[in-house]
C-alpha positions in Angstrom: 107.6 131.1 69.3 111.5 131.3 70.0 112.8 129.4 73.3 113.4 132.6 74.8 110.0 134.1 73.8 108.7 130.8 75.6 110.3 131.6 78.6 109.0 134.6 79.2 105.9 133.4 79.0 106.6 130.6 81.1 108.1 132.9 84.0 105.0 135.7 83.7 102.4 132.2 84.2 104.6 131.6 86.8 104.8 135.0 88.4 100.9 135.5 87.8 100.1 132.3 89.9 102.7 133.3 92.6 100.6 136.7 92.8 97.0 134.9 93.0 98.5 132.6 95.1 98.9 135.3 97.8 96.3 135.7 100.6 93.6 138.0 99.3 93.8 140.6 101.7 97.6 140.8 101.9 97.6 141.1 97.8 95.0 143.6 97.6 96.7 146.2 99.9 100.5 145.3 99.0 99.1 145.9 95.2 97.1 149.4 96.2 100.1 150.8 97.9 102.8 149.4 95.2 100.3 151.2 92.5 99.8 154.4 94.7 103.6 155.2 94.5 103.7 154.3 91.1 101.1 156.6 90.1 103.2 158.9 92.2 106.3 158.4 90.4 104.9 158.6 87.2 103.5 161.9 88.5 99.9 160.8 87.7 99.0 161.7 91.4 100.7 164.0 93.8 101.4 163.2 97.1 99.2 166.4 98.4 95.9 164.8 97.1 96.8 161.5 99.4 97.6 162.8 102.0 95.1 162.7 105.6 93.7 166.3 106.1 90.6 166.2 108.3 89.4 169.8 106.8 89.5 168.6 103.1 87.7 165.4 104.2 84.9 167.4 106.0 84.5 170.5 104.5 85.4 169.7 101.2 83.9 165.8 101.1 87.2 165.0 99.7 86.5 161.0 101.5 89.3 159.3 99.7 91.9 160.5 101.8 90.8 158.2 104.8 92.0 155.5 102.6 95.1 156.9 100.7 96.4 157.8 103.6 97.4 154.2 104.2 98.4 153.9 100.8 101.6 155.9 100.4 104.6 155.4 101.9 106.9 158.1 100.2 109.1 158.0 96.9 110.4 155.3 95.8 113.6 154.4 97.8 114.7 152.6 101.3 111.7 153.7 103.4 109.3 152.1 100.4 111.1 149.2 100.1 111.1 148.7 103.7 107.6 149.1 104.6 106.3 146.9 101.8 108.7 144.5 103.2 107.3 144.3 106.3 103.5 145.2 105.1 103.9 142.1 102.9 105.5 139.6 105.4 103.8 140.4 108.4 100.5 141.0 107.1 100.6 137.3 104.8 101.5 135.6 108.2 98.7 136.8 109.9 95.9 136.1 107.3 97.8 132.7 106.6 98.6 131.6 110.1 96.5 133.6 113.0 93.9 134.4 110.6 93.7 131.5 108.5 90.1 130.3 107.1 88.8 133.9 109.0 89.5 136.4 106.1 86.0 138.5 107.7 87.9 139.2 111.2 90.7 139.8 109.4 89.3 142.6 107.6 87.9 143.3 110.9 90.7 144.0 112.2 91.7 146.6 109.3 89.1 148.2 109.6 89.0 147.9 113.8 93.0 149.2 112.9 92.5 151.9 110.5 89.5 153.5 111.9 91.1 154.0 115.6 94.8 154.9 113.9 92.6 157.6 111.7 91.1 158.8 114.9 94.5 159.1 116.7 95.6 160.7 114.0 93.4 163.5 114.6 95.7 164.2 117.5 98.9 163.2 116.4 98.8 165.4 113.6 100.0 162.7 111.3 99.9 163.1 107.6 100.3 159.5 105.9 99.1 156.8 108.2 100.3 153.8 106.7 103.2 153.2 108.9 101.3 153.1 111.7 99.3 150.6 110.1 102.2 148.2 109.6 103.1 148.9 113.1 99.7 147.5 114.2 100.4 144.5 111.7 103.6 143.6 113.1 102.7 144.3 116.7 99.3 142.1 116.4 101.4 139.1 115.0 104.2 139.7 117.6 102.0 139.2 120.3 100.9 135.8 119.3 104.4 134.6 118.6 105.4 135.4 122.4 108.4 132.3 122.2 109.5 133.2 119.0 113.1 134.0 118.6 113.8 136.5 115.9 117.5 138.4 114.1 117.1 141.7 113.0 119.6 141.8 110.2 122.1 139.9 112.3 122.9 142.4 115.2 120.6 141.6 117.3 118.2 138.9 118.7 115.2 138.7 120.8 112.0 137.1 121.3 108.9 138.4 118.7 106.9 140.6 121.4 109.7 143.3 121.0 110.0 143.9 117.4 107.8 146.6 117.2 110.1 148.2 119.8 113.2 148.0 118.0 111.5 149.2 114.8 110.7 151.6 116.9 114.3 152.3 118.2 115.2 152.4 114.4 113.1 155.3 113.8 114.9 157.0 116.8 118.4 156.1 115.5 117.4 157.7 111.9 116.2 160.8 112.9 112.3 159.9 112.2 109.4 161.0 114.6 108.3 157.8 117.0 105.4 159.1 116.9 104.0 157.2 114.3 105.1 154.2 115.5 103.9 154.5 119.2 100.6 154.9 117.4 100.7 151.8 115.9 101.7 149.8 118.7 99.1 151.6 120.7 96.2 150.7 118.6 97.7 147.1 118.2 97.7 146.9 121.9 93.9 148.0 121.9 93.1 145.3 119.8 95.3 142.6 121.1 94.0 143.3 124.6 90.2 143.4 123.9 90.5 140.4 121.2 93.2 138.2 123.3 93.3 138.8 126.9 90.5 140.7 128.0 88.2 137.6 127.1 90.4 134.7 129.0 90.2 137.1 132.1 88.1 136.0 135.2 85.0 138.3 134.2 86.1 139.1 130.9 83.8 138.8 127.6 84.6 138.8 123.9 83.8 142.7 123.0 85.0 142.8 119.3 82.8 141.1 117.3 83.0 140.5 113.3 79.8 142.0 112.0 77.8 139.4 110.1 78.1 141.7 106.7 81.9 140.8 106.8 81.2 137.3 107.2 78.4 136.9 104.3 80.8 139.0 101.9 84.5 137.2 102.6 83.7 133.8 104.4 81.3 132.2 102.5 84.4 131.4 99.8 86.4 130.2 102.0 83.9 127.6 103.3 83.5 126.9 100.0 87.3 126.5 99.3 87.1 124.2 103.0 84.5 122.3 101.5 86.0 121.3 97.8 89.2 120.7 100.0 87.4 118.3 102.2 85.8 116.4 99.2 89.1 115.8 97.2 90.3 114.2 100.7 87.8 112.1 100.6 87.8 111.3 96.9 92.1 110.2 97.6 90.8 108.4 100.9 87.9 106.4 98.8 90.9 105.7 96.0 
């Protein structure tokens, strides 16, 4: 093997444990979308079999488009590259840091998310929901930052709880429909609300609640992982 054949081997091992070394959650959907608009671009798929269309889903059991509507976020190009962006940044912070050691109500929460944005959608008359689904993402994490001080691309800086509002401002100043992002932070707002605040209210109770499924399929590994953790600290404590 040549050195430069031995790089590239080096720097795929490295890039394949980078990848597996992302949250679980946050690499499976970053990977379905990225492959969805390949498939796209390679003309495998078209967009018109992704997109949500309650008629095709009823009438014509076409189910798959309550998923890959979430998927696609257009051709390749500036609005991809920006929504994986913030798909892949906001949604690794929550599963690593809000969310961390609880992958089952984090998949709660997707699926809490995506099946009140796909019910909204009914009445938006919204095609491809994904956007909104970032929205939620970013305005879920924003929420529990409240103190956090944040630059968007060097012109302007606030605190964390009004970033979903000045993506939303973006959309305005491009042109875009705010639509879809007013249904993202309204659904992020259902779920911050009856998961944060309602609760820690005089007379409030915990109404979402991780079914027991979620938690026998996603956190049994990672008290698993929390257990072979805890033993090599106690191996390096004992040595």
């Amino acid at each position: 093997m040549t050195d430069s054949e031995a790089a590239a081997a080096a720097m795929a091992l490295s890039l394949a444990q980078e990848y597996f070394h992302i949250p679980v959650v946050t690499r499976t959907y970053t990977t379905a979308c990225v492959l969805t608009t390949a498939a796209m671009q390679l003309e495998v798929i078209s967009p018109f079999q992704l997109y949500f269309n309650p008629e095709l889903i009823i009438r014509r059991y076409q189910i798959w488009r309550l998923v890959t509507s979430f998927l696609f976020f257009g051709s390749l190009g500036f609005g991809f590259i920006f929504n994986i962006i913030f798909l892949y940044r906001y949604c690794r912070m929550l599963e690593e840091d809000c969310f961390r050691g609880r992958t089952a109500d984090f998949v709660f929460l997707f699926l809490f998310g995506g099946i009140l944005i796909t019910l909204l959608g009914l009445f938006a008359n919204i095609f491809f929901l994904g956007q909104a689904f970032i929205v939620m993402l970013v305005y879920v994490w924003s929420q529990r930052h409240p103190l956090l001080r944040m630059n968007f691309f060097g012109l302007l800086s606030f605190r964390a709880p009004l970033l979903p509002w000045v993506l939303m401002g973006c959309s305005l100043l491009l042109g875009n429909s705010v639509a879809v992002d007013l249904l993202g932070i309204c659904v992020g707002h259902v779920y911050y609300f009856l998961e944060d605040v309602f609760p820690n209210q005089p007379g409030g109770r915990k109404l979402l609640t991780t079914p027991e499924l979620l938690r026998v399929l996603f956190d049994q590994e990672d008290d698993s992982n929390r257990r072979l953790l805890q033993e090599d600290e106690d191996l390096q404590r004992r040595n």
